[in-house]
C-alpha positions in Angstrom: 65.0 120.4 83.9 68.8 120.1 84.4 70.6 116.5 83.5 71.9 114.4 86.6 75.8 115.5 86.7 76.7 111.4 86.7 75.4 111.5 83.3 78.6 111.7 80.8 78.7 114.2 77.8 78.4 112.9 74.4 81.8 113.2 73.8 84.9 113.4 76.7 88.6 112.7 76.3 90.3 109.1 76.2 92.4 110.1 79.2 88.7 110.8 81.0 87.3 106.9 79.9 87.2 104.9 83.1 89.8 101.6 83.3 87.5 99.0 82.0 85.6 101.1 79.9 84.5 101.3 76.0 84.3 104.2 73.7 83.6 105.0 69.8 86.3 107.5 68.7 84.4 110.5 67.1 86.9 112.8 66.6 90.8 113.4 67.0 92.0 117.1 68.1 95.8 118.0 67.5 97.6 119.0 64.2 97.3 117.1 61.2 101.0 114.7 61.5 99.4 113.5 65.2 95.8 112.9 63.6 97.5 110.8 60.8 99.7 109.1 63.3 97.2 108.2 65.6 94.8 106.7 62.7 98.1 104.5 61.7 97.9 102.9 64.9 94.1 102.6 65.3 92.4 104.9 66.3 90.3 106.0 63.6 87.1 108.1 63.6 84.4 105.2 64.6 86.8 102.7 65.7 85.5 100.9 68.8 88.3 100.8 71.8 88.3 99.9 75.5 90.3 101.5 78.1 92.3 98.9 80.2 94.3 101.2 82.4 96.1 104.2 83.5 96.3 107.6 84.3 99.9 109.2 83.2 100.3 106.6 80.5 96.6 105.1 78.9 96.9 101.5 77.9 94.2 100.7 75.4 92.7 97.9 73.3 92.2 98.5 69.8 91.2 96.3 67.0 92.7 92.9 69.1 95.7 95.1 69.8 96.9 96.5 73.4 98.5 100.3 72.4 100.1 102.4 75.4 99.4 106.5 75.2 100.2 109.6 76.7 98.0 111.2 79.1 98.8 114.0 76.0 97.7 111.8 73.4 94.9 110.1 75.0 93.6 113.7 75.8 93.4 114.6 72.2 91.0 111.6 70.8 87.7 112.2 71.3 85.5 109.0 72.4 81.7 108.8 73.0 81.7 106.1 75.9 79.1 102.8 75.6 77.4 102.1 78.5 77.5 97.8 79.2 74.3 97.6 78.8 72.7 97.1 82.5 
């Protein structure tokens, strides 16, 4: 039995999150001084975010905070998306 393709992976991209969307990170991909960069402004394994826009540029909230990314960036942090609950 094959899953439906609507169903999202465990784990996809930021840049992938639909606007309006919410995500746990689970894992950051890049070398180390990006990693550490991103977790200074964030986005931390486990941190709960919510996409709020964009495609070339990814505009985020993070802990109370609005952060802008690069489609680059935001394709390098892993998130695990959290369905709203219908």
């Amino acid at each position: 039995m094959s899953l439906s393709p609507h169903i999202p992976s465990p784990h996809l991209p930021l840049c992938q999150l639909p606007a309006g969307g919410s995500g746990r990170v689970q894992a950051l991909a890049g070398d180390a001084q990006f990693c550490q960069r991103v977790r200074e402004m964030g986005f931390g394994e486990s941190t709960l975010i919510k996409k709020v826009s964009g495609t070339e540029t990814i505009l985020c909230q993070v802990n109370g905070v609005r952060i802008a990314l690069s489609h680059g960036a935001a394709r390098n942090i892993l998130v695990a998306p959290i369905s709203s609950g219908c």
